[in-house]
Backbone as JSON Lines, residues from 0, in Angstrom:
{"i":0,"aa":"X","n":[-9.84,-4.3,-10.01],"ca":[-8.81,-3.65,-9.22],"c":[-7.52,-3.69,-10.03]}
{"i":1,"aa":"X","n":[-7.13,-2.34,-11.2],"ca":[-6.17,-2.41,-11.26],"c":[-4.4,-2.38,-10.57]}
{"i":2,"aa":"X","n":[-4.07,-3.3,-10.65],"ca":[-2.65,-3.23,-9.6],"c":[-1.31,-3.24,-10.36]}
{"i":3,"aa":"X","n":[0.06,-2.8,-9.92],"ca":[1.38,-2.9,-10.44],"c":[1.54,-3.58,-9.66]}
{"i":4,"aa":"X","n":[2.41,-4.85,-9.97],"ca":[2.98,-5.81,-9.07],"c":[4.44,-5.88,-9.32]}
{"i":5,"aa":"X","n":[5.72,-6.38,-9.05],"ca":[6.9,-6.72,-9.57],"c":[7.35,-6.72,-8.4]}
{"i":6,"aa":"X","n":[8.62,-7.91,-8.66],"ca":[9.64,-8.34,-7.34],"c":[10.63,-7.72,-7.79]}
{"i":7,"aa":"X","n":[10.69,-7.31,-6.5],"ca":[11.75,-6.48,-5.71],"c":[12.61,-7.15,-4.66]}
{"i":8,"aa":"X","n":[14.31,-6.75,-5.12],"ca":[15.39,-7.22,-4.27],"c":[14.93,-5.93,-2.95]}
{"i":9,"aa":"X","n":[15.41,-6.83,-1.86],"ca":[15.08,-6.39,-0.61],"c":[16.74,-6.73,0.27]}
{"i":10,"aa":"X","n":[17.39,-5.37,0.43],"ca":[18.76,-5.63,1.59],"c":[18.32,-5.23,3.17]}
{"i":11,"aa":"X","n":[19.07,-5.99,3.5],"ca":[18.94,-5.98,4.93],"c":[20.58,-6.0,5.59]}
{"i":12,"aa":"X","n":[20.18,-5.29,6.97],"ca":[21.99,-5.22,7.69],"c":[21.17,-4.88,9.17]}
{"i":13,"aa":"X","n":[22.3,-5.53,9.88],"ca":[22.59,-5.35,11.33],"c":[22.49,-4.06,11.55]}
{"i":14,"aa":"X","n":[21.8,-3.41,13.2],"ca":[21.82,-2.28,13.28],"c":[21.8,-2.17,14.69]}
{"i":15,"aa":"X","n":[22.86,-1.67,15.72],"ca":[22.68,-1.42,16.73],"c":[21.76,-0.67,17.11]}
{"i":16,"aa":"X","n":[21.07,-1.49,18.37],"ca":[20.1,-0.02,19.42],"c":[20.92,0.77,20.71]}
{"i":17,"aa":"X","n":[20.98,1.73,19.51],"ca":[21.67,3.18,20.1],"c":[20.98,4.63,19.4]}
{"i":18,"aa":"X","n":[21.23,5.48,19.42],"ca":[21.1,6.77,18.69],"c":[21.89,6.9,17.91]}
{"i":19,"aa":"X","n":[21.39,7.07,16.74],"ca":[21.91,7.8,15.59],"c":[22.4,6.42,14.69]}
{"i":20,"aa":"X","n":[22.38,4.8,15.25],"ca":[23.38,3.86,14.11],"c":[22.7,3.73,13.11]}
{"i":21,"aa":"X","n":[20.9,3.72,12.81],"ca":[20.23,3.61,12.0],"c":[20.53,5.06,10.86]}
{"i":22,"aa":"X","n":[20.65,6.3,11.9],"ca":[20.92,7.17,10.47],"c":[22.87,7.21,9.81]}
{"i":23,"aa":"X","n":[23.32,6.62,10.27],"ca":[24.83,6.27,10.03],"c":[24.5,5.45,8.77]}
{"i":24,"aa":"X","n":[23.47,4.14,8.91],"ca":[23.31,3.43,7.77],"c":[22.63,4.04,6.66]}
{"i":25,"aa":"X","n":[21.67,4.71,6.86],"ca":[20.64,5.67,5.74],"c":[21.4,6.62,5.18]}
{"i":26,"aa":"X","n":[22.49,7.35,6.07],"ca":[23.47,8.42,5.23],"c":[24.35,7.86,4.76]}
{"i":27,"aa":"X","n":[24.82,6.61,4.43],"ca":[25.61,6.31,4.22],"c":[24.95,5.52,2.53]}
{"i":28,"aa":"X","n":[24.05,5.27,2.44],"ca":[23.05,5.02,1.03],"c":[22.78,6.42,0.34]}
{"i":29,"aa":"X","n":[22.47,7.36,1.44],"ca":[22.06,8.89,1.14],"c":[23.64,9.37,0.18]}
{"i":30,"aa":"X","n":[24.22,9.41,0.51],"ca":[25.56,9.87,0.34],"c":[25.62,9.15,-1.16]}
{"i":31,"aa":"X","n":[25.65,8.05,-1.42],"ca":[25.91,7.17,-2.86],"c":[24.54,7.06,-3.65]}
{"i":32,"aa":"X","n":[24.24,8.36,-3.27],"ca":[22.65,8.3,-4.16],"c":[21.38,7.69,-3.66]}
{"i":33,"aa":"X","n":[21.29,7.28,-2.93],"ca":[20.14,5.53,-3.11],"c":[19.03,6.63,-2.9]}
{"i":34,"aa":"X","n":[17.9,6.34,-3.73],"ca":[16.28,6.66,-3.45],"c":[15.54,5.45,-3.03]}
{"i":35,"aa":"X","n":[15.74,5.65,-1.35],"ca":[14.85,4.73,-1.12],"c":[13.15,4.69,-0.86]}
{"i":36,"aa":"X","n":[12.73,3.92,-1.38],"ca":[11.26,3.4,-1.3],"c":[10.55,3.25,-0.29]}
{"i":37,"aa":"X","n":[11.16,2.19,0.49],"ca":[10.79,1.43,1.64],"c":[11.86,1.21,2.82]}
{"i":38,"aa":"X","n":[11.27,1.42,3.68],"ca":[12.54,1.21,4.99],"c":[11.82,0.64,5.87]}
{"i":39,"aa":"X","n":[12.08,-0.39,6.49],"ca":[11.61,-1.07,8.02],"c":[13.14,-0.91,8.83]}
{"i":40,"aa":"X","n":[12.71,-0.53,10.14],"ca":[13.72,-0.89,11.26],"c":[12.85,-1.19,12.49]}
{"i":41,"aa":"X","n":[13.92,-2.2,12.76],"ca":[13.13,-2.52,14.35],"c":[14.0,-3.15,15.13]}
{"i":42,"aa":"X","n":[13.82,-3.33,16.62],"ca":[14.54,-3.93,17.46],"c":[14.86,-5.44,17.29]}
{"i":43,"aa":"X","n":[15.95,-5.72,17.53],"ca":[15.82,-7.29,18.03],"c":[15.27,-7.88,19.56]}
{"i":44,"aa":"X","n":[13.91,-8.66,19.34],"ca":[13.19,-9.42,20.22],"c":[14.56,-10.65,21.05]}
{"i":45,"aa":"X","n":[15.49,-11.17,20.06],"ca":[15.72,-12.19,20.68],"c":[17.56,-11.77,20.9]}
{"i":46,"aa":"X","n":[17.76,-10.54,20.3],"ca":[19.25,-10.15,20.98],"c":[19.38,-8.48,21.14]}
{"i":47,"aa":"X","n":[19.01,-8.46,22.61],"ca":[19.16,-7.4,23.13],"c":[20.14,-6.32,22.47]}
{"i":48,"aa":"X","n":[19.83,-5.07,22.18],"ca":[20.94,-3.99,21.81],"c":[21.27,-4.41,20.87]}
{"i":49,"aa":"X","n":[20.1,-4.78,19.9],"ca":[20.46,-5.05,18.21],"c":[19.1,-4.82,17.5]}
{"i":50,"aa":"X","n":[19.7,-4.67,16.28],"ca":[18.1,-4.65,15.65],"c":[18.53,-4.99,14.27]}
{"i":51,"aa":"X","n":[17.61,-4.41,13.29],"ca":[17.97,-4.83,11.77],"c":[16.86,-3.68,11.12]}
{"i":52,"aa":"X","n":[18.01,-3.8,9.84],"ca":[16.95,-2.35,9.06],"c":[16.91,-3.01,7.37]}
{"i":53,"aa":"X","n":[15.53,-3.11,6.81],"ca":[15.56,-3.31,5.48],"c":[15.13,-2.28,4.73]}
{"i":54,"aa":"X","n":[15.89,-2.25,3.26],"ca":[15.52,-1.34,2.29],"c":[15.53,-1.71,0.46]}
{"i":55,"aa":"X","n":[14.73,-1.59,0.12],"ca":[14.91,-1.44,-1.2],"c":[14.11,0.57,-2.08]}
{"i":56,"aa":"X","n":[14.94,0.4,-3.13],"ca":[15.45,-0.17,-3.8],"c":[17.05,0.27,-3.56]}
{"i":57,"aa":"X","n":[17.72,-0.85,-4.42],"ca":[19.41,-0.28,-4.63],"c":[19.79,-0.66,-5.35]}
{"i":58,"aa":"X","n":[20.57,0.75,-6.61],"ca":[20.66,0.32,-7.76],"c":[21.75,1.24,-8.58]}
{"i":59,"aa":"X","n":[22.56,0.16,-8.84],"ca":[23.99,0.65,-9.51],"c":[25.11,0.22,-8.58]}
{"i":60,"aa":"X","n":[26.3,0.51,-9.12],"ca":[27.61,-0.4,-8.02],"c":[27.81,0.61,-6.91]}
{"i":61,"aa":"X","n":[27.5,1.97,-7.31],"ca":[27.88,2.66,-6.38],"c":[27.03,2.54,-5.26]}
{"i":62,"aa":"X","n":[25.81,2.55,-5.67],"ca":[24.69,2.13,-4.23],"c":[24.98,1.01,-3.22]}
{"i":63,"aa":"X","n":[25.37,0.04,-4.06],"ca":[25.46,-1.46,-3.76],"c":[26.95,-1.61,-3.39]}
{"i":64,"aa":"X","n":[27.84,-0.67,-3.56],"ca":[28.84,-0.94,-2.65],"c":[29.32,0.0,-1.42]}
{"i":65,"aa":"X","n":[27.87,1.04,-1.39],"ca":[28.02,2.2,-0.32],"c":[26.91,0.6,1.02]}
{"i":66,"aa":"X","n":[26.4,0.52,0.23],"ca":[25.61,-0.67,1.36],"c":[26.21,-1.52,1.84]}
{"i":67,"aa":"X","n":[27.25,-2.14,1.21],"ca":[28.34,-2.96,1.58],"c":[28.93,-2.77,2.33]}
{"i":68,"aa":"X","n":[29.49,-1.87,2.45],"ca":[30.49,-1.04,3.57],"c":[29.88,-0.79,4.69]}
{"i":69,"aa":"X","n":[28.66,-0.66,4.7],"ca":[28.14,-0.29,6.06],"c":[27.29,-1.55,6.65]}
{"i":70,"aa":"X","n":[27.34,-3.05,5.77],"ca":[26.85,-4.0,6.58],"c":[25.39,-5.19,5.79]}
{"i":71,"aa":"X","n":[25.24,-3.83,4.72],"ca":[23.99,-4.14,4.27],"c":[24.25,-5.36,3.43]}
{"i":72,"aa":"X","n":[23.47,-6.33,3.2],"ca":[23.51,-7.56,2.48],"c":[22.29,-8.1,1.67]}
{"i":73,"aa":"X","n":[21.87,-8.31,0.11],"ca":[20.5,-9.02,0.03],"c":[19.78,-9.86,0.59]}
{"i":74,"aa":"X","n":[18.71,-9.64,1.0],"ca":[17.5,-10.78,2.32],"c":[17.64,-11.94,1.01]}
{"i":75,"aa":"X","n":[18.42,-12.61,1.16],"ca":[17.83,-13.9,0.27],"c":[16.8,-14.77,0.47]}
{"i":76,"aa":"X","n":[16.45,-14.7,1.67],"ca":[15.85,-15.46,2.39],"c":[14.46,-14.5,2.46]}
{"i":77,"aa":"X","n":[14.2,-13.8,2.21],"ca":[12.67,-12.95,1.95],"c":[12.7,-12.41,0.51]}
{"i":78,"aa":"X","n":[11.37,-12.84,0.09],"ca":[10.89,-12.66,-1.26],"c":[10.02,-11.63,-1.43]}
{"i":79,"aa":"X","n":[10.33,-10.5,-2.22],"ca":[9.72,-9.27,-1.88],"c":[8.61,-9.1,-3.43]}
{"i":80,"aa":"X","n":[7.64,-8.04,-2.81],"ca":[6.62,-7.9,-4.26],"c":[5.91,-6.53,-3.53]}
{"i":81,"aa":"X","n":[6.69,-5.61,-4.66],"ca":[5.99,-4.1,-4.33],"c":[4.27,-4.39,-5.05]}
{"i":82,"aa":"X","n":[3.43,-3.46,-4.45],"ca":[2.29,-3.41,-4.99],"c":[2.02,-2.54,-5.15]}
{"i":83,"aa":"X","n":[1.13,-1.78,-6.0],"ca":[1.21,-0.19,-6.12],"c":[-0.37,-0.11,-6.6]}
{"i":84,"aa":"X","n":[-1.01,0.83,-6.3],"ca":[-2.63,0.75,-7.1],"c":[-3.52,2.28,-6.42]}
{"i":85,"aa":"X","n":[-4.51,2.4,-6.6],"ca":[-5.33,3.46,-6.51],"c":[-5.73,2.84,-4.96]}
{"i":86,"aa":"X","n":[-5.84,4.15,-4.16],"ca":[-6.12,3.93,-2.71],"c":[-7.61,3.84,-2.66]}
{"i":87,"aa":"X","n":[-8.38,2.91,-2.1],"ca":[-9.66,2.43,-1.69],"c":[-10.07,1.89,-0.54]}
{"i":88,"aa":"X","n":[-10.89,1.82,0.28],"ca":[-11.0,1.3,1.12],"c":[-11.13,-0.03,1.49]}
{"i":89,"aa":"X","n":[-10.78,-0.71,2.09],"ca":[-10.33,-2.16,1.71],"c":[-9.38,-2.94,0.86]}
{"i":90,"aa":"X","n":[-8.8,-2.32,0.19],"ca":[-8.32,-2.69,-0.95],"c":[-7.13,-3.48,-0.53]}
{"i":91,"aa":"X","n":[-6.45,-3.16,0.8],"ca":[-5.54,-4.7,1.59],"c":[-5.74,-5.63,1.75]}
{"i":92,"aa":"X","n":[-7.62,-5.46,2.47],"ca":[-8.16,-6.59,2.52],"c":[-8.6,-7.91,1.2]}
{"i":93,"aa":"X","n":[-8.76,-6.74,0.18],"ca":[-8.96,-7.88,-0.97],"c":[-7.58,-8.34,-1.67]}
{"i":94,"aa":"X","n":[-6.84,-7.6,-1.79],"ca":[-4.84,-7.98,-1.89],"c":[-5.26,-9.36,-1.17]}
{"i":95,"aa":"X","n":[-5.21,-9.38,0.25],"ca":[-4.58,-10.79,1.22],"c":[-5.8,-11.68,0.84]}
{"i":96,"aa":"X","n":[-6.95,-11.41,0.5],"ca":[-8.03,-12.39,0.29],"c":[-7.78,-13.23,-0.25]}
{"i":97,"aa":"X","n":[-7.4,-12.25,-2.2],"ca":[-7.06,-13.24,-3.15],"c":[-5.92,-13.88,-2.86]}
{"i":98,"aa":"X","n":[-5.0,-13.28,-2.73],"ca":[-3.87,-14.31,-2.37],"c":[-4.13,-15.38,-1.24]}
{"i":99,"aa":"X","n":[-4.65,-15.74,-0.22],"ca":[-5.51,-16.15,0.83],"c":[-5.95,-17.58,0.14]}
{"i":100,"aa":"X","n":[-6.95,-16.76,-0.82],"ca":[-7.75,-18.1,-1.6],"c":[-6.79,-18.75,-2.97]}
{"i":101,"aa":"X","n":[-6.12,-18.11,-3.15],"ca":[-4.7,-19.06,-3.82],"c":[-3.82,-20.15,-2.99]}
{"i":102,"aa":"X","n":[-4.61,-19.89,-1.35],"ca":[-3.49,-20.78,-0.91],"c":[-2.27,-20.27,-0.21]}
{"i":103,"aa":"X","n":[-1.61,-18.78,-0.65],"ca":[-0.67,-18.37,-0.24],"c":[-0.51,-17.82,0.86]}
{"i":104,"aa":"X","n":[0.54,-17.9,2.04],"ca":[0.69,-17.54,3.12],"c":[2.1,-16.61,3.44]}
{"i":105,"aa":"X","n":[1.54,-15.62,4.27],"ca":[3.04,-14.31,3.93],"c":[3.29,-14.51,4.83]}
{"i":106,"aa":"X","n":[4.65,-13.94,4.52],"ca":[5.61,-13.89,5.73],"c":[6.02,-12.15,6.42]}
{"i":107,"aa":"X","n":[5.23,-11.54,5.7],"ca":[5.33,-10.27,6.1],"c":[4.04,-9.21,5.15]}
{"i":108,"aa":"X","n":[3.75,-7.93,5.27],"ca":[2.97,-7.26,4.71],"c":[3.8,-5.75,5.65]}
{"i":109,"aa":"X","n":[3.57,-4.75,4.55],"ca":[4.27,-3.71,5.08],"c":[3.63,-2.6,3.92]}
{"i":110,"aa":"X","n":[2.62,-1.49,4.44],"ca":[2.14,-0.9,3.41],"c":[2.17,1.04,3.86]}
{"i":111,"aa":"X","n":[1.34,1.64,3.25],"ca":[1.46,3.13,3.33],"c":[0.76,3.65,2.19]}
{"i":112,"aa":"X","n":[-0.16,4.81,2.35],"ca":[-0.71,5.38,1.41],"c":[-0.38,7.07,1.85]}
{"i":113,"aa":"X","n":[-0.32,7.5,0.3],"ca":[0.23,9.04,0.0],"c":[-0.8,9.2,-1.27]}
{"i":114,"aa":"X","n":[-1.38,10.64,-0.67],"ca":[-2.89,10.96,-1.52],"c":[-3.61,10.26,-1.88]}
{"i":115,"aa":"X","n":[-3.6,9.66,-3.22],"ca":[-4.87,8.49,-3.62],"c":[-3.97,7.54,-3.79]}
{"i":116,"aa":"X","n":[-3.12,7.47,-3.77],"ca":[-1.84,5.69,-4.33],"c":[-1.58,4.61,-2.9]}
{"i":117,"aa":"X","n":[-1.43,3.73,-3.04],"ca":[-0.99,3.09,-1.52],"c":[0.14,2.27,-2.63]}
{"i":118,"aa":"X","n":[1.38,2.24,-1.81],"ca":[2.18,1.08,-1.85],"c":[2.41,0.07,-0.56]}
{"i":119,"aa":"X","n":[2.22,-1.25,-1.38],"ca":[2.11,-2.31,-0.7],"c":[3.52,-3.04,-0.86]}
{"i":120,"aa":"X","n":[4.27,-3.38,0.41],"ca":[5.55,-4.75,0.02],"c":[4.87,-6.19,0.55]}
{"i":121,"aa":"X","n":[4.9,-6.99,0.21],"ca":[4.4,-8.45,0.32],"c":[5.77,-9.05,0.55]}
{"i":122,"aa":"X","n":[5.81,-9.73,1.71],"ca":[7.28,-10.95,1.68],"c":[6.8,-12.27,1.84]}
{"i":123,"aa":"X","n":[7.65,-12.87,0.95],"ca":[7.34,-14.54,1.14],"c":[8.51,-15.56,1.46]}
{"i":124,"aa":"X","n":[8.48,-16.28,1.68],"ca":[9.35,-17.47,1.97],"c":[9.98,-17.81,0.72]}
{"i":125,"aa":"X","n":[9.53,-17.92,-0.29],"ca":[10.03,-18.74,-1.55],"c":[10.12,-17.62,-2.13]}
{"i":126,"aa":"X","n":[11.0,-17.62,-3.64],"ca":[10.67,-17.0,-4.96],"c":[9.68,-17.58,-5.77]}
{"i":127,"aa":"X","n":[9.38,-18.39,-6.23],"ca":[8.15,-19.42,-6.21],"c":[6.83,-18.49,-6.22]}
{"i":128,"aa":"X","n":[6.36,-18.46,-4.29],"ca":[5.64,-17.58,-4.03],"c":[5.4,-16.55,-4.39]}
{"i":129,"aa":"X","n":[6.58,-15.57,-4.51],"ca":[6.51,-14.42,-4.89],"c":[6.3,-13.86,-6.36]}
{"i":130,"aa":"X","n":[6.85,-14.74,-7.37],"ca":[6.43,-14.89,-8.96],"c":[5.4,-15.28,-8.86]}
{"i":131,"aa":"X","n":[4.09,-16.3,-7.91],"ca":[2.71,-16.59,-8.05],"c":[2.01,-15.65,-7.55]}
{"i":132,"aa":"X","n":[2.74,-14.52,-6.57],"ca":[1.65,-13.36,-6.41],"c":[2.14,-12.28,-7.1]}
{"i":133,"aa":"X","n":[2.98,-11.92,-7.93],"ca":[2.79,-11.15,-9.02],"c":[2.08,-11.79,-9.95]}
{"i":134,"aa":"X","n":[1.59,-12.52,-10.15],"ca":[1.1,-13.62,-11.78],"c":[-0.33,-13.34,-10.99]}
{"i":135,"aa":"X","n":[-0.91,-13.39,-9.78],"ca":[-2.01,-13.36,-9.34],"c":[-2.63,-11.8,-9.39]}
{"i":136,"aa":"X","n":[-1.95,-11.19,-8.89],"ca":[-2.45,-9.84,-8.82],"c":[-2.63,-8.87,-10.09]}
{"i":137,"aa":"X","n":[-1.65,-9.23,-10.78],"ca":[-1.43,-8.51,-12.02],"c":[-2.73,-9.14,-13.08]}
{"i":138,"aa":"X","n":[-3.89,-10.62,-12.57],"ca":[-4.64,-11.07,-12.84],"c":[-4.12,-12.02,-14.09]}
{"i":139,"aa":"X","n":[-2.85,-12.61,-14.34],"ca":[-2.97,-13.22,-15.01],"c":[-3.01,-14.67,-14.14]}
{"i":140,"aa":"X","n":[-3.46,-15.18,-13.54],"ca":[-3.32,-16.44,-12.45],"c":[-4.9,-16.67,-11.86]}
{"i":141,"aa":"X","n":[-5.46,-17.57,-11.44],"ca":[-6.44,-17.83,-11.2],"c":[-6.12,-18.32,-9.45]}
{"i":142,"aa":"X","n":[-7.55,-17.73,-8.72],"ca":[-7.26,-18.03,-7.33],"c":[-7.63,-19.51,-7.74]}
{"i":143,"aa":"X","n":[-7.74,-20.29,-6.67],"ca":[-7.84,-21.96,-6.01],"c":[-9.6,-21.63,-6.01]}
């Protein structure tokens, strides 16, 4: 199973639940260029009429200070690892296996496939983690 692996900075910002605050934040990256990759948004479970939106990538001052302005901040605290590879069936399932039988435990999985490619984001707790599942996938690392 050939795979691309590499960590990826991942920002995140506050996002009211209302209409339209999520595209206030996206046009506001849109506007300073940003090509983004990946986007999660979702509600907040534990504070009503809030939510949070993550994105990578962002890159250059102008990106990174159009994100600024509107709230966005690096997840320091989540360790990100794009995955990229030929679409197969199962092929998530053997991603989380090996990592699985390394021992490693995620803190998130977030994927999508377009024609034959799937990209995969992996989040972890540590950087640690996240340098041992690029070193794993990319096959230079041995499972447990």
């Amino acid at each position: 199973m050939a795979l691309m692996a590499e960590r990826v900075d991942v920002w995140a910002a506050s996002v009211e639940d209302r209409p339209g605050a999520l595209a206030t934040k996206l046009s506001a990256l849109a506007r300073a260029g940003a090509n983004l990759e990946f986007i999660v948004a979702r509600r907040s479970a534990e504070k009503p009429g809030a939510g949070v939106v993550f994105v990578t990538p962002l890159v250059g001052d102008r990106e990174i200070a159009a994100a600024s302005d509107v709230g966005f901040v690096p997840a320091h605290s989540l360790h990100a690892v794009r995955v990229e590879g030929a679409n197969k069936p199962g092929v998530a399932a053997k991603i989380t296996e090996r990592l699985a039988q390394a021992g490693m435990n995620l803190r998130g999985l977030t994927a999508g496939v377009v024609g034959r490619k799937f990209i995969l984001h992996l989040a972890f707790t540590t950087a640690e983690q996240a340098n041992k599942a690029v070193k794993l996938l990319k096959g230079r690392a041995k499972a447990k």
